[in-house]
Kinemage of the C-alpha trace (Angstrom):
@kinemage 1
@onewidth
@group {chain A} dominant
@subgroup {mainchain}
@vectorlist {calphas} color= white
{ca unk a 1} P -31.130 -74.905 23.946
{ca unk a 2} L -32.706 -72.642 26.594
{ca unk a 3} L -36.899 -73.601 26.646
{ca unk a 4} L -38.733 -70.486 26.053
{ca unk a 5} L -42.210 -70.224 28.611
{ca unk a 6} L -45.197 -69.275 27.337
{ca unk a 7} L -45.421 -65.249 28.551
{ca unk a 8} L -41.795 -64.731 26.694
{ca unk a 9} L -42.887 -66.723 23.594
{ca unk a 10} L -46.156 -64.339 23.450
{ca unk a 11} L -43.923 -61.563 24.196
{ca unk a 12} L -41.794 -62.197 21.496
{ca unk a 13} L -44.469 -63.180 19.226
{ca unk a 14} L -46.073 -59.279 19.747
{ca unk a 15} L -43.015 -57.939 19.181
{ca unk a 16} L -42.069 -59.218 15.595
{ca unk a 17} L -45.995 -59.133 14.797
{ca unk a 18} L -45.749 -55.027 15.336
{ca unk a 19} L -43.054 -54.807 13.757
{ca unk a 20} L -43.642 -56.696 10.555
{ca unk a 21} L -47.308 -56.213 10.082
{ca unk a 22} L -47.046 -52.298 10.448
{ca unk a 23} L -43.389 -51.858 8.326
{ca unk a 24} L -44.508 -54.473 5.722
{ca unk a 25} L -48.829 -54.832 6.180
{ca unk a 26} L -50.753 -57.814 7.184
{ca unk a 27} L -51.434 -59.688 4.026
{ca unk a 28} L -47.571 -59.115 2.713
{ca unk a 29} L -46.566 -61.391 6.315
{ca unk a 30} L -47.185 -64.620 6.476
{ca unk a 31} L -47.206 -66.720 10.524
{ca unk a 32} L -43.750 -68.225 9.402
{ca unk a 33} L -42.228 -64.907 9.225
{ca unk a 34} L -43.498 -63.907 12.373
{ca unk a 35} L -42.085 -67.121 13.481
{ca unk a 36} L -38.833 -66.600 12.241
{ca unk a 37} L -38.630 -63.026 13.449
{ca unk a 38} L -39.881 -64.050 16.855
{ca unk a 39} L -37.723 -67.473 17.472
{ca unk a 40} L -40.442 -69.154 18.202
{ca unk a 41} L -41.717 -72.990 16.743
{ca unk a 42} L -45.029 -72.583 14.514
{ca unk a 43} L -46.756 -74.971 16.680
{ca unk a 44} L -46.236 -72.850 19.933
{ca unk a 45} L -47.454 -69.830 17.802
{ca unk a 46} L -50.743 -70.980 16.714
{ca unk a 47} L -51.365 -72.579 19.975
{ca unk a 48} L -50.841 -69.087 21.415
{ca unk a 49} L -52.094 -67.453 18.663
{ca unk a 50} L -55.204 -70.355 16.735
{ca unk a 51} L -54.984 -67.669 13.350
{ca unk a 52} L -53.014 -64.383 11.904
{ca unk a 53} L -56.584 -62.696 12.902
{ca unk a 54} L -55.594 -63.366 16.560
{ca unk a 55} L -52.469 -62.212 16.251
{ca unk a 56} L -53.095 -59.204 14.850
{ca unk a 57} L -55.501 -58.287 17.290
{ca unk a 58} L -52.921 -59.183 20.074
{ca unk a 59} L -50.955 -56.969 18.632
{ca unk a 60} L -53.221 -53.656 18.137
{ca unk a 61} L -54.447 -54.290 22.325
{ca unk a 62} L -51.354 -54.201 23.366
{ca unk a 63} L -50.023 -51.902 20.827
{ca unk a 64} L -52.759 -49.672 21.718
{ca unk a 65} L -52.187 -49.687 25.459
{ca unk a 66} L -48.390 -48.267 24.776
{ca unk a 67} L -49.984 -45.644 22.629
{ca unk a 68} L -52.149 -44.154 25.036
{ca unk a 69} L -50.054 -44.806 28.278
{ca unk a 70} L -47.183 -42.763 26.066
{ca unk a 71} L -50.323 -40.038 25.449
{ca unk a 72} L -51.047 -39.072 28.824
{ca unk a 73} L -47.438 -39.101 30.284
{ca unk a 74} L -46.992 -36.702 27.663
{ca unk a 75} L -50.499 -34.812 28.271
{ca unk a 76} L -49.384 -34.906 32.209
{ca unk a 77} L -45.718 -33.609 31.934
{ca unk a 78} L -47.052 -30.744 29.440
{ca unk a 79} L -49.969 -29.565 31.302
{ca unk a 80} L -51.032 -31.319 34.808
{ca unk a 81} L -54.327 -31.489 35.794
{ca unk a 82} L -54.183 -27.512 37.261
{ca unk a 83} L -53.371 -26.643 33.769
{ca unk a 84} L -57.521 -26.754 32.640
{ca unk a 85} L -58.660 -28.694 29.871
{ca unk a 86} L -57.616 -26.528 27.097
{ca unk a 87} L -54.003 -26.665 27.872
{ca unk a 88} L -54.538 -30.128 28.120
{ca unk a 89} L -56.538 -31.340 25.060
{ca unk a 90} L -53.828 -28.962 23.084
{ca unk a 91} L -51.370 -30.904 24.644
{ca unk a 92} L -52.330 -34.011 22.902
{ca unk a 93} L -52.121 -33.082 19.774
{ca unk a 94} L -47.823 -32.313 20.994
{ca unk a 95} L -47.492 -36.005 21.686
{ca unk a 96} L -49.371 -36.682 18.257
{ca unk a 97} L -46.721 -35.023 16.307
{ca unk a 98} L -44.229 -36.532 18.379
{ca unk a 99} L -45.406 -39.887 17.321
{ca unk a 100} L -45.538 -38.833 13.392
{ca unk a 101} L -42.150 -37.940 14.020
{ca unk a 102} L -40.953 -41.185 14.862
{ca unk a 103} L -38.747 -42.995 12.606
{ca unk a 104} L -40.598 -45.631 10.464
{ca unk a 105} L -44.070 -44.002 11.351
{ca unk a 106} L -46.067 -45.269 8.397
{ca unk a 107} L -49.717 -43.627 9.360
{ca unk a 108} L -52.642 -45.135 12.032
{ca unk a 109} L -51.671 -48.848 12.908
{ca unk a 110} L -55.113 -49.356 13.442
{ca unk a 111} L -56.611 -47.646 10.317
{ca unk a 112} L -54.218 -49.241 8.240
{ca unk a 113} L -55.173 -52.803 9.828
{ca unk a 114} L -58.510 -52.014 9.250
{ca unk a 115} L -58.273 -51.333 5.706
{ca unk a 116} L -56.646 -54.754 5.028
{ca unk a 117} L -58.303 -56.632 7.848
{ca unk a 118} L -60.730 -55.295 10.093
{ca unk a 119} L -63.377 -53.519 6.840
{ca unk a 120} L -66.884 -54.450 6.908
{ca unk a 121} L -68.194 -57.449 5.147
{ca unk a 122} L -66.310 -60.307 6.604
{ca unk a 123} L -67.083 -61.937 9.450
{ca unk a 124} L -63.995 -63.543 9.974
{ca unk a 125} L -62.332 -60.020 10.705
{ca unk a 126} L -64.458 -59.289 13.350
{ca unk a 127} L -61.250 -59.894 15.902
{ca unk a 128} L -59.426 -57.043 14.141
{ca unk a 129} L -62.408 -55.120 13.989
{ca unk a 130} L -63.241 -55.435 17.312
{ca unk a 131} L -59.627 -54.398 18.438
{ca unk a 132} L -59.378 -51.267 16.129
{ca unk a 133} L -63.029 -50.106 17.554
{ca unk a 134} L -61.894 -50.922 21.703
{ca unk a 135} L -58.318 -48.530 20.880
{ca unk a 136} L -60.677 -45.399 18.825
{ca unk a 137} L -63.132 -46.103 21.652
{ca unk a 138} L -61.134 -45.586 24.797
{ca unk a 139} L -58.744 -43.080 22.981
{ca unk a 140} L -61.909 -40.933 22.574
{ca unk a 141} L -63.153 -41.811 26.252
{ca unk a 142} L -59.685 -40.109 27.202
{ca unk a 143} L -60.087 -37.197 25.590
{ca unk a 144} L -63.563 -37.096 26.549
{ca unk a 145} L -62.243 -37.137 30.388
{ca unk a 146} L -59.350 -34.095 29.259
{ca unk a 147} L -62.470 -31.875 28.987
{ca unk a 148} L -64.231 -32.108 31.805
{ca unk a 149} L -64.034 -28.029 32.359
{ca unk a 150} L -66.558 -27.393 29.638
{ca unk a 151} L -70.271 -27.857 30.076
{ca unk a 152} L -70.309 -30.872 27.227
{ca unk a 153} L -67.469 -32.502 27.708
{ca unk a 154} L -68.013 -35.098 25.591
{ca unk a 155} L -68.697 -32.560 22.580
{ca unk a 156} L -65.725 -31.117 22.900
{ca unk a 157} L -64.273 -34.387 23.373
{ca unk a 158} L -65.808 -35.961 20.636
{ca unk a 159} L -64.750 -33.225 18.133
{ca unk a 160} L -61.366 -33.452 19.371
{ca unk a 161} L -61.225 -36.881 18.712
{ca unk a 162} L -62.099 -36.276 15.102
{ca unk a 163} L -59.327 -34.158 14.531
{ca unk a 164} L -56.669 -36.549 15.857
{ca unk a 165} L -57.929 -39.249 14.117
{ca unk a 166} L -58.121 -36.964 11.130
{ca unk a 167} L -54.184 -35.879 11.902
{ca unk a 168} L -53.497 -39.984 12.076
{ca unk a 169} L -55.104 -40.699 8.948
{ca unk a 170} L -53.545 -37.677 6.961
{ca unk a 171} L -49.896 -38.133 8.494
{ca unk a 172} L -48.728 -40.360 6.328
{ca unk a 173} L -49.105 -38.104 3.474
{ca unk a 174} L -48.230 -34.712 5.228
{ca unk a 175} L -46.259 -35.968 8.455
{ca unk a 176} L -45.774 -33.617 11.477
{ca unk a 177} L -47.409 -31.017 9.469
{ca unk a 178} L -51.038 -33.113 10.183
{ca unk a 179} L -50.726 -32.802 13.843
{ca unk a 180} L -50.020 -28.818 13.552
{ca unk a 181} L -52.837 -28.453 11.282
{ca unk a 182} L -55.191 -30.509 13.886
{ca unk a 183} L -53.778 -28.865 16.518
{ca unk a 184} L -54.839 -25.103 14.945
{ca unk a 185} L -58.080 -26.213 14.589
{ca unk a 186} L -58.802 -27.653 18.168
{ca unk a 187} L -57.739 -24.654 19.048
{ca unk a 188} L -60.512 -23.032 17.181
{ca unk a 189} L -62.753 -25.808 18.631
{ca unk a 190} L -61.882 -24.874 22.178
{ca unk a 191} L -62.092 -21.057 21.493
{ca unk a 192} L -66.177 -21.576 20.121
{ca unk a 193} L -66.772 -23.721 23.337
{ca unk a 194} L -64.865 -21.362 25.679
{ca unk a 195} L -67.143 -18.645 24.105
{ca unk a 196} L -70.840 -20.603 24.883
{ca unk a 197} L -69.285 -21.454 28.475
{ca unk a 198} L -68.813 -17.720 28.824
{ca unk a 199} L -72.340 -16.730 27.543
């Protein structure tokens, strides 16, 4: 039997953790299951992983670091850098409904981890917590950066980050149609700022 090294035991370990915590939740999955999933011994998870609260926020990082990587390949191929910041921001919210569309897309990852996990009130979440709050944080500090054409940047940026966390939150219930909905009313954002930087 081939011995499995520590990077492709985490690797694996990720992988099932995505996909059973986000397809089934956090509190349905128990560490053997992840276990199972990932062909890996439960004493080489928890030494990798010391509790499902580590895991999990494993998971989100890295989870989170395909989600925006994914974000502004598809911001860049839509409308490069020449394109101005309203082409761009808009652009955003394309990749948004792209990921709604994708099969199995069952709402925010990281909203729905921090409604079982990452809430308020327990200290022993704070892991989670902190994970969900480093992805909304540098997701907004993105967006921030697409609109650096405007005199406040990070108000536009700001309020644009509202509306695709807003379009996350309300996908699961509307799909694809969330993301068009945001994406009319950035557009309205951007129109009211393009106005005051024309005044």
């Amino acid at each position: 039997m081939r011995v499995v090294d520590h990077d492709e035991a985490r690797s694996r370990l990720l992988e099932a953790a995505e996909e059973l915590y986000y397809r089934r939740g956090i509190h349905a999955v128990g560490m053997d299951q992840v276990r199972d999933r990932a062909g890996v011994s439960l004493a080489r998870l928890y030494k990798l992983y010391p509790s499902k609260h580590h895991l999990v926020a494993a998971y989100l990082r890295v989870y989170g670091r395909r989600l925006r990587a994914r974000l502004a390949e598809s911001v860049e191929r839509a409308a490069p850098a020449p394109a101005g910041s309203r082409a761009r921001l808009l652009a955003a919210f394309e990749s948004l409904r792209e990921t709604i569309d994708t099969p199995g897309f069952r709402g925010c990852a990281f909203v729905n981890a921090w409604a079982e996990l990452g809430g308020h009130g327990d200290e022993s979440h704070l892991l989670v917590a902190e994970a969900v709050r480093e992805h909304k944080t540098l997701l907004r500090d993105y967006l921030i950066g697409l609109a650096e054409d405007y005199p406040d940047p990070r108000g536009v940026g700001e309020q644009i980050h509202i509306l695709v966390e807003g379009a996350m939150a309300t996908s699961a219930v509307l799909g694809a149609e969330a993301a068009r909905q945001a994406r009319d009313s950035a557009a309205t954002v951007l129109a009211a700022a393009d106005g005051a930087r024309r005044a």
